[in-house]
Structures are given as structure tokens and as C-alpha cells.
C-alpha positions in Angstrom: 38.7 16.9 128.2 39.5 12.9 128.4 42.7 12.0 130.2 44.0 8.6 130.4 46.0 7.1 132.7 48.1 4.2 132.6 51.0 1.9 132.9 53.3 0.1 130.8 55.6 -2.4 132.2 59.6 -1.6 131.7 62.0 -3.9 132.6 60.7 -5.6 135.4 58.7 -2.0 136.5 56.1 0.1 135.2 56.2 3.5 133.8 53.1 5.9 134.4 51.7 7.5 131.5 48.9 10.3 131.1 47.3 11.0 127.8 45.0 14.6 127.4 42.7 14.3 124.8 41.8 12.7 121.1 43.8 11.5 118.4 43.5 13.7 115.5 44.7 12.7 112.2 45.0 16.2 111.0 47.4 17.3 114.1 50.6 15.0 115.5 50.6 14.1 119.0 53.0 15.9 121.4 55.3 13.8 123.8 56.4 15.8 126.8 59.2 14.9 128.8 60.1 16.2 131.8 63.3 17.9 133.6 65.4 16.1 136.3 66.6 13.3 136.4 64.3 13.5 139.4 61.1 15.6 138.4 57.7 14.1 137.3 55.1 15.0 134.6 53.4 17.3 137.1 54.1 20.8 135.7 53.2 19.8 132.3 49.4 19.4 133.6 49.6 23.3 133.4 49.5 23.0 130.0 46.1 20.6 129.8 43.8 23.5 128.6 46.0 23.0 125.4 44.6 20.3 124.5 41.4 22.0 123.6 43.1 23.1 120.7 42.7 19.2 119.1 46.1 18.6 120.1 46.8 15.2 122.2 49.5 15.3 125.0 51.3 12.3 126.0 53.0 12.6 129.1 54.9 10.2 131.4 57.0 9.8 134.7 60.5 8.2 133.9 61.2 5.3 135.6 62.7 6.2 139.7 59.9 9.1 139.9 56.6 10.3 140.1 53.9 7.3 139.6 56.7 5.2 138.2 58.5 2.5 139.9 61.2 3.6 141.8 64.2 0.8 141.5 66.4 0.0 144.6 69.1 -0.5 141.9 71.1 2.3 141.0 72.7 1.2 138.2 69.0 1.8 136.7 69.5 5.6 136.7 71.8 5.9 133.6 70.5 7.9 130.8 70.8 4.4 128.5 67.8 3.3 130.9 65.6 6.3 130.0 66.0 6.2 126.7 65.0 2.8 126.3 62.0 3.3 128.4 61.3 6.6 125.8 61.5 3.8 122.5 59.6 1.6 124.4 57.0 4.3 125.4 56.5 5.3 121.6 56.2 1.6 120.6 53.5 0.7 123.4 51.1 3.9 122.4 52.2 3.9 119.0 53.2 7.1 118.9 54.7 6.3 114.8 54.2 10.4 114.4 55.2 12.4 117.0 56.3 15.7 118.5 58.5 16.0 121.0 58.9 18.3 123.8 61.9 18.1 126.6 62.2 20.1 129.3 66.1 20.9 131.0 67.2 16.8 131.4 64.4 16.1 129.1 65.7 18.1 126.4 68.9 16.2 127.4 67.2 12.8 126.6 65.7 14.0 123.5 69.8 15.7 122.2 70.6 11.4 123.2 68.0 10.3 121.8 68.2 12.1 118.2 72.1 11.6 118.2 72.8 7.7 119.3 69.6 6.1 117.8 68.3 8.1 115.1 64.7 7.7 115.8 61.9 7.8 112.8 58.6 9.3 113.0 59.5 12.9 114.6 58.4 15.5 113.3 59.5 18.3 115.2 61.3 18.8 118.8 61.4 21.2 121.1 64.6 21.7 123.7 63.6 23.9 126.3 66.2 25.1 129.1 68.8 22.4 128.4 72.1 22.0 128.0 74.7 19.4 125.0 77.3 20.0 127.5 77.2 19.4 131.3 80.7 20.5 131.7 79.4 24.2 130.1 76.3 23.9 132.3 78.0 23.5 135.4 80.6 26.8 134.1 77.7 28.7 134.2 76.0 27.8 137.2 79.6 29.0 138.8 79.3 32.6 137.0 75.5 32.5 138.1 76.1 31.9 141.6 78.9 34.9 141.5 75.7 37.5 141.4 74.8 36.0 144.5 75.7 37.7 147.8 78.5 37.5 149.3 77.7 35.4 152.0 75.9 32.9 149.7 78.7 32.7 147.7 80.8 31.9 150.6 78.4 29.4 151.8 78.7 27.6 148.3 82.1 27.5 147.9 82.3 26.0 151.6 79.9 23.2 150.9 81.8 22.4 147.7 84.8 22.3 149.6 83.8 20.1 152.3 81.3 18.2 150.2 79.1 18.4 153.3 75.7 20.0 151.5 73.7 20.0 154.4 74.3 22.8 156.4 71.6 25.6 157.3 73.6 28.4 155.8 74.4 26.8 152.2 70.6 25.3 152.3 69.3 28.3 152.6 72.0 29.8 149.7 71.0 26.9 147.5 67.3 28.1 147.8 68.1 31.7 146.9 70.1 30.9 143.8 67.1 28.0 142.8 64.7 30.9 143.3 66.3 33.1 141.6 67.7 30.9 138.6 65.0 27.9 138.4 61.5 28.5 140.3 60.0 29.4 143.8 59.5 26.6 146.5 55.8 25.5 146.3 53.6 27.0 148.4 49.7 27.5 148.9 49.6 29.4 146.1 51.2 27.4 143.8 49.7 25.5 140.8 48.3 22.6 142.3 50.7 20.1 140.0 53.5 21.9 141.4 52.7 21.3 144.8 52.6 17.5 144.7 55.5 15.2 145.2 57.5 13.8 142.3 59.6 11.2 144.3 62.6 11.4 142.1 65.3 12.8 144.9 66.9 9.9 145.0 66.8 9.6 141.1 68.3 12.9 141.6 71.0 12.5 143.3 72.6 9.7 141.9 72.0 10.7 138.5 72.6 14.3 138.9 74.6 14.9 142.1 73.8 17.1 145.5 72.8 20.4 143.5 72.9 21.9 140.0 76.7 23.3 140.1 77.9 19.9 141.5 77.0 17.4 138.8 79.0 14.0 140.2 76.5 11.7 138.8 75.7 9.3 136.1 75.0 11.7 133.9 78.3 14.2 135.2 80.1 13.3 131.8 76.8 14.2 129.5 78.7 15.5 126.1 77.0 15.4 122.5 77.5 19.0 121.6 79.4 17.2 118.5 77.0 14.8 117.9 74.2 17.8 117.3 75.0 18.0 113.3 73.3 14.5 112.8 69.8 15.7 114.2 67.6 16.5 111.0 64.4 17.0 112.0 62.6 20.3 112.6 64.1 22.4 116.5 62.8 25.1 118.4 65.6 25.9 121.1 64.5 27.7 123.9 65.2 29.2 127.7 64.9 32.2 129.6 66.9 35.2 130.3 67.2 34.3 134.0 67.2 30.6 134.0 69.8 27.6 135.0 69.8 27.4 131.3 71.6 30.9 130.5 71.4 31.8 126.5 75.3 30.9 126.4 74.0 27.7 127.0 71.3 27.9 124.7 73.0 28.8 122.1 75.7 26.3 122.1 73.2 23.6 121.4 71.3 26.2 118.8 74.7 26.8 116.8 75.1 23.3 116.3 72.1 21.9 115.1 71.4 22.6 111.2 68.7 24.7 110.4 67.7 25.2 114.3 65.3 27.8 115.7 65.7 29.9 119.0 62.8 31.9 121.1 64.6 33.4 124.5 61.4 34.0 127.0 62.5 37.9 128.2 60.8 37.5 131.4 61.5 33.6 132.4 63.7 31.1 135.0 64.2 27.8 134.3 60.4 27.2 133.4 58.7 29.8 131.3 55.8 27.4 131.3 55.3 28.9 134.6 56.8 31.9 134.6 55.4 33.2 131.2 52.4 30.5 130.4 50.6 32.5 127.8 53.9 33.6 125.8 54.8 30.2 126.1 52.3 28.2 124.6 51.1 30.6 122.0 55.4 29.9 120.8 54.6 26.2 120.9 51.2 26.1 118.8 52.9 28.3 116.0 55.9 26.2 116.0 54.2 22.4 115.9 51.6 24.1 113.5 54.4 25.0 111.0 55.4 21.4 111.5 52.8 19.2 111.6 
């Protein structure tokens, strides 16, 4: 399978790109964007086999992570920056007719996206595990941490009321619930993509904050659940049962955008990619197939 690699200068810095595959006139090329703000492309190489279906994937590292540059300045790290690097991404591979696929805080940019700049040329997205609303998202984070144990639980609520978050006992309670909620720490075992470094904690945490439950950063007042009604083009919602991304969640963005679809993975966390690869890319090929 080809795969190019590349960059495209943004602002003063360059944004990594990977392309898997051919152009094919008959089939639209998918964009992926990935989760954060912080991750990388990385886990989307696990869907590179998919390619063989005739299918090109695009797929890039925002800029502050991965193979990107990673700005000093933090006023960089707004979600008005990643946006414009997404319009200027489409205009520099010419990417007139697309699909689109976001992943947590990329199906974030892509609600933006849809809503503020009405973008031509897309013919289908996917939002997968994200939320319209951070002030729901962070709600629900709250009522997942309550099945926790009770010492976890205590160990939260301590860090969040010191704002100290790097203690032993509420690290280790912060990896339970991201086990449990999102995916496993990488280990040997682990897809190699997982297990490579996406240099985005310091995208991270100013954009996001110290954890999942404590969004204090740039993107802490994230609200378009009434903007949804102006997306028209085609939308596959999804998430999994156990994921950060709870189906409350899910469906708040799925009730308000007309003529929306939903798949909930039975069996997933926060990346049914991973945890359910085979369910979840036979759901993607029907759904860009009926929309291509």
C-alpha cells in the first residue's frame, strides 16, 4: 500500500500529514482527525489495511503534537487555530470531496467546523465518542467516576479540591477510571501506533486542563449543541457503552442534528477502533459507501 508523508507549512509551522493509498474517482477520500487536543494520528494507522478497499486516508497531526510543530506560544492552542489549519489542510491536498472522520476532540473540530464556517465539499461525517457540550461532558465524567471505588473517588475529589493533581494516590485513581472509561496504558503488547509518543501533553493541558473531569482550558467553554441544526450533510454518531463519551452524551449531539444516524459499539471505551476493530470498520465502509 503507498503511504505518503509530508508537510505543509501553517502559520509560521508545519503540519505533518500521512496519505494511505490511491485516489479513486469512484470512492471520496476519508479525512481522519484525531482526539485530544493533545493525541496524534497514531491510532488511526490501525486502520491502514482499510485502505485496500480503494479507499484513500488522509491523516494529520494538529499543530502542538505528534510530527507537527509544537509552538512555545500558547495562545496557538485555541480551537480557532485548528480549524484553520483543517481549511488550510483541505485546500493544500485538495481534498474538494471529502469524508470526514473525528475522533472525541476531533469530532469536536468537525461539530466547529460544520457550524461556524459552513464548509463545501463533504460528503459525509462521522463523530465518534464526542461531545457539543463540554459542560455535559464534564457532568458525566463526575457520575462515571462515582462507580469508582471509594478510595478513588476520595482521591479525586481531593485533587480537585486542592488542584494539586500530582499525587501518587489520585495518579493511580486517574489511571483506573482512564482504563476503565478510555483505553489501557500502552504496553508491549500494544499496537505498535499506540505505543509511540504523540507529544501533545502540553497541547493537552492548556487546551484541555489536568484530566478529563477538570476541563479549565481553552476549550473549557466548548458549546454548539444549538448550533447542530445548521449541519446538513450526511452523520453517523457514534461511542461506546463504556466510554468517556457515555450515550447521554451521544445522544445529545444525535438529537440535534437533522436526519443524524447513531451506532453504540456494545462492547467499547472511548476507542472502539481498538476495542472492537472489526465491528468498527465494517460500520464505517457501509456508512461512507451509502454516501459516497
Amino acid at each position: 500500500m503507498r503511504i505518503e508523508e509530508g508537510y505543509m507549512p501553517f502559520r509560521g509551522y508545519q503540519t505533518y500529514y500521512r496519505i494511505v493509498g490511491e485516489p479513486n474517482p469512484d470512492k471520496a477520500p476519508l479525512l481522519l482527525i484525531h482526539g485530544g487536543p493533545g493525541s496524534s494520528h497514531n491510532y488511526f494507522e490501525l486502520m491502514d489495511d482499510y485502505a485496500e478497499t480503494g479507499r484513500q486516508l488522509i491523516m494529520y497531526d494538529q499543530v502542538g503534537c505528534g510530527k507537527s510543530s509544537l509552538p512555545e506560544d500558547e495562545s496557538v492552542y485555541v480551537k480557532e487555530t485548528w480549524a484553520a489549519e483543517l481549511i488550510a489542510l483541505r485546500e493544500y491536498l485538495h481534498l474538494d470531496e471529502v469524508h470526514m472522520l473525528g475522533q472525541s476532540w476531533g469530532g469536536m473540530l468537525e461539530m466547529y467546523y460544520l457550524t461556524s464556517f459552513d464548509p463545501q465539499g463533504i460528503k459525509s461525517v462521522m463523530i465518534d465518542g464526542s461531545p457539543a457540550s463540554i459542560k455535559l461532558w464534564t457532568q458525566e465524567q463526575h457520575r462515571l467516576i462515582s462507580y469508582l471505588s471509594y478510595e478513588d473517588r476520595e482521591a479525586i475529589a481531593e485533587a480537585e479540591r486542592t488542584g494539586d493533581f500530582t499525587g501518587p494516590k489520585y495518579l493511580a485513581a486517574n489511571d483506573r477510571y482512564m482504563e476503565r472509561y478510555c483505553w489501557d496504558d500502552p504496553d508491549e503488547n500494544s499496537p505498535e501506533p499506540l505505543r509511540r509518543p504523540t507529544n501533545g501533553q502540553r497541547a493537552s493541558r492548556i487546551a484541555e486542563g489536568p484530566n478529563e473531569f477538570t476541563e479549565n482550558g481553552t476549550i473549557s467553554d466548548f458549546e454548539v449543541t444549538d448550533e447542530l441544526h445548521k449541519i446538513h450533510v450526511p452523520v453517523l454518531v457514534t461511542n461506546g457503552t463504556d466510554d468517556l463519551c457515555t450515550p447521554l452524551i451521544a445522544k445529545s449531539v444525535y438529537d440535534h442534528i437533522p436526519g443524524a444516524k447513531w451506532h453504540l459499539f456494545a462492547n467499547s471505551r472511548h476507542l472502539a477502533l481498538l476495542d472492537q476493530h472489526d465491528e468498527f470498520i465494517d460500520v464505517l465502509d457501509q456508512w461512507l459507501t451509502a454516501n459516497d
